[in-house]
N, C-alpha and C positions, 0 to 999 in steps of 0.2 A: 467423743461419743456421749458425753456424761450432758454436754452442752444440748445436746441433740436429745437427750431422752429429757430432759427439765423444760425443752421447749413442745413434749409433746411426741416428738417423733421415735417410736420405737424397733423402726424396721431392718438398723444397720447391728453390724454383727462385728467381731472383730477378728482379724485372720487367725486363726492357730497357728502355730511354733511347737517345731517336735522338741522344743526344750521343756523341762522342768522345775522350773525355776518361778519368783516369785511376781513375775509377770506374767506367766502363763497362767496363774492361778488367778492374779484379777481379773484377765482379760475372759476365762472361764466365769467368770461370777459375775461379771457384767453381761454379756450373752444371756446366762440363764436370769437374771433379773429383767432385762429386755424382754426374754421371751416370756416368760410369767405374767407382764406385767401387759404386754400385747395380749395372750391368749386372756387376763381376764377382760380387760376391756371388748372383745370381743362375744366374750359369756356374756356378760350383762348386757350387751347390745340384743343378743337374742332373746336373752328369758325376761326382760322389761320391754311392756307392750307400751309405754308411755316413752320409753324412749329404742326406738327401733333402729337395728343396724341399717347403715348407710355405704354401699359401696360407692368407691370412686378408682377408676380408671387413673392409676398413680406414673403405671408407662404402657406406652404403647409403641410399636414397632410395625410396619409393611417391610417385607421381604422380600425379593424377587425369587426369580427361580434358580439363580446361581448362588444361593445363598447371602446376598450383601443387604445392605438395609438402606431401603428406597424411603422411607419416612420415620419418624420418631416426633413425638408430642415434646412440648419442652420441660415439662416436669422430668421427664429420664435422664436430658441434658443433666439440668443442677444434680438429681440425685447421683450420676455418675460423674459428676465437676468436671464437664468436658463441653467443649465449642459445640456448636448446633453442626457444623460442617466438619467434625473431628469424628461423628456419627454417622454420618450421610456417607453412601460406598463406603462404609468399612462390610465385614463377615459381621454374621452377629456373635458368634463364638467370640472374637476378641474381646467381650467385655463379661466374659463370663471364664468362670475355675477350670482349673482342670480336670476335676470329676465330671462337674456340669455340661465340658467340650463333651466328652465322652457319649453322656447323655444323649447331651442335641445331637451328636451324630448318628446317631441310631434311629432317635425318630426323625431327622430329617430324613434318612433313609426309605423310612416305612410311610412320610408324607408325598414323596414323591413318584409313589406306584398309584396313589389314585385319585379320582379327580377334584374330589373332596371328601376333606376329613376333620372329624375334631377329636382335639385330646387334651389332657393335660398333662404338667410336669412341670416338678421340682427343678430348681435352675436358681445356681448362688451366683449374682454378678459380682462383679468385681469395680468400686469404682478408682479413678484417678490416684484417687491419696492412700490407696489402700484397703479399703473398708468391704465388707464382704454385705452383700443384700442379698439372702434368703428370699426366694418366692415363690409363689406357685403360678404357674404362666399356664394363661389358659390360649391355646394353639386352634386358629382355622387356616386352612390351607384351600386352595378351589383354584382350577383352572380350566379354558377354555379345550378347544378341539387340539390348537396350537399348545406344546409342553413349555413350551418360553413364556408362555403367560400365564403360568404358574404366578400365585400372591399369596404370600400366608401373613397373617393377623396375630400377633405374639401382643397381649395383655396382660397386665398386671393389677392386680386389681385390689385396694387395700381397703378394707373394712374400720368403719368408724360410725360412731355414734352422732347424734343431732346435740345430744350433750357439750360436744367439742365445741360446736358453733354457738351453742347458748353462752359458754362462757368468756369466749374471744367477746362476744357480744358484751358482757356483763364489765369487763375488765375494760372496754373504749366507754363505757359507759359511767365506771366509778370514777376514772381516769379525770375525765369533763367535767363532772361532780365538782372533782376535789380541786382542781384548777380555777374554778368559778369561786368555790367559795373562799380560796385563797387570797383572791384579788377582783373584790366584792366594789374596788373603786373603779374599775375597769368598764365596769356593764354597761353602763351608761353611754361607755365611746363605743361598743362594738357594732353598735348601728354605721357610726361615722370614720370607724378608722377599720383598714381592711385586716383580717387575723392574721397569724402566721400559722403557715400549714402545718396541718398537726400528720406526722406520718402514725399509721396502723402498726399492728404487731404483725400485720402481713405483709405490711410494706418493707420494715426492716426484716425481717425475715428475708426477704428477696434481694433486698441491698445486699446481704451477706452472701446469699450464695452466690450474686455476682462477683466479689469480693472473694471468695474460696476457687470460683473459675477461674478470675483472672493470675490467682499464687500460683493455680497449677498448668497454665496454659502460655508462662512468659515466652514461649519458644513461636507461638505461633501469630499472625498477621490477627489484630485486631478488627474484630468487626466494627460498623457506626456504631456509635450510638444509641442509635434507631433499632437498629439490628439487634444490637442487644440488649436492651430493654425489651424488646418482643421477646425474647429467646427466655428473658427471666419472669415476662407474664403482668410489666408492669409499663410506662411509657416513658418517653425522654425525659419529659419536664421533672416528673417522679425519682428517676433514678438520679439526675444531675443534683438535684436539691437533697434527696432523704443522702446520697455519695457524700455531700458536703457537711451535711449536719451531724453523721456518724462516723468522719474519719478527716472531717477537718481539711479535706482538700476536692481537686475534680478526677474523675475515672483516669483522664490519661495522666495527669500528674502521677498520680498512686502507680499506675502501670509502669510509669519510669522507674518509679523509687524502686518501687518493685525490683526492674531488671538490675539496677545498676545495684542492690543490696545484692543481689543473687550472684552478678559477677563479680563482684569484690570478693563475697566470700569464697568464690572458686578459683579468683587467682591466686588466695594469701594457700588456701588449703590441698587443691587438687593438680596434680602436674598436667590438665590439661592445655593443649596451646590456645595463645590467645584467640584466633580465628575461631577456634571450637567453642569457645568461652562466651563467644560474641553471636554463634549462632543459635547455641541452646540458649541465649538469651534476649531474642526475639530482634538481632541488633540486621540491618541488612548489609552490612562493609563493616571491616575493620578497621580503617578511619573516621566511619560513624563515631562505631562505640569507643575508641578514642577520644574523640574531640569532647563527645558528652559527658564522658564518663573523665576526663582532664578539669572541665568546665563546671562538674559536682563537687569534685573533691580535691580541686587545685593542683594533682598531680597523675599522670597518665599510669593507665595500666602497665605499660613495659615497666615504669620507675615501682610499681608494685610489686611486679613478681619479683624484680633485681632484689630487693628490701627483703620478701619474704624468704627468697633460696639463702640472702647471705647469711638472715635468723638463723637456719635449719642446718648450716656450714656448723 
């Protein structure tokens, strides 16, 4: 969260704990420094007419009329660190608290007496890793003669300043500056030799929160490539190159390392069986993730758990 507020983002919250203890107390004082530190930025946005609030559409949702969600923008993706298809037919309550189910259930109720309505409400989602998003969703709901063709319109809509963007702007700009005059013997080839791609702070930005989907989604079938650079709002060539120069390897490399660090740590730690081991960890057979997982670390999972139970003897 701390990472998240230094780059800017201050919209995530952190779950409460009916403990009392000295984690409950940070995790309190980070919330209320978030939310201070949102609500001024949004004062100033309104009472400075040289720099004027700026809404932007942060998620979006279509809903059918059984309640499941027929589309979602890909920004909801990342900020809920789940698969573009991990969203599509689910309920929309799944990704929301249980005050919040509460809520939506009452106004879905009172949306589906008439033919069109608008409203709004308070609604804390819930993402993947944990993290609690506070929002105010603004609700249109409209359907035809036929009640199956009910669609409602769930928006989220996050306020910001022109400010933000001057500075993104300012910092690619000192950045280049200071690159040039560091290597002042340079200039002269850069007519004649091709650059190297300089990634944006919105580029990495995007590599990571692919990087965050992939930690929390090892269970599930990998999209392309393709697919997922769409889903993170960037392209192939982009994510393949900015993947390599901020983690030292390529997507599906990591994605391995990924599974196979996940299942090692659940053979030495958790009594679940192997097969289990191998499906919460994205493997399709468990002579798959055998052979793989023999062929990393020079010895098979069965020889690991045998090691770890005779430890715990």
């Amino acid at each position: 969260m701390l990472l998240e507020m230094a780059s800017g983002n201050f919209f995530y919250r952190l779950k409460r704990s009916a403990k009392n203890d000295n984690l409950e107390a940070i995790s309190i004082s980070l919330n209320m420094l978030a939310e201070e530190i949102q609500e001024t930025l949004i004062h100033q946005g309104y009472v400075n007419s040289n720099q004027p609030i700026m809404e932007i559409i942060l998620m979006s949702f279509v809903i059918d009329f059984e309640g499941y969600i027929e589309i979602a923008n890909q920004q909801a993706c990342n900020i809920l660190t789940v698969l573009h298809t991990d969203i599509i037919g689910k309920p929309f309550d799944t990704f929301l608290d249980d005050h919040s189910k509460k809520a939506w259930k009452d106004t879905w109720r009172s949306l589906k007496q008439k033919a069109f309505q608008d409203t709004s409400l308070e609604l804390k989602f819930i993402s993947k890793e944990g993290f609690v998003v506070p929002k105010t969703c603004y609700i249109t709901s409209f359907q035809g003669d036929n009640p199956n063709s009910m669609r409602t319109l769930v928006s989220v809509i996050h306020h910001a300043t022109s400010q933000v963007f001057l500075e993104q702007n300012l910092k690619q700009q000192v950045i280049q500056f200071s690159n040039v005059k560091k290597h002042p013997s340079i200039d002269s080839q850069i007519s004649t030799h091709k650059q190297k791609i300089r990634l944006t702070f919105d580029d990495i930005h995007k590599i990571r929160e692919g990087r965050d989907i992939i930690i929390n989604n090892l269970e599930m079938d990998f999209p392309s490539l393709k697919e997922f650079a769409l889903q993170l709002g960037t392209n192939e060539f982009k994510l393949k190159y900015g993947f390599k120069e901020l983690y030292g390897t390529t997507v599906h490399r990591f994605l391995m390392e990924e599974r196979l660090r996940k299942s090692k740590m659940m053979i030495q730690f958790t009594q679940k069986s192997l097969k289990s081991i191998a499906q919460m960890t994205g493997f399709k057979s468990i002579s798959h993730f055998s052979r793989t997982f023999k062929k990393r670390f020079d010895y098979s999972p069965s020889d690991l758990r045998k090691k770890s139970f005779d430890k715990d003897k």
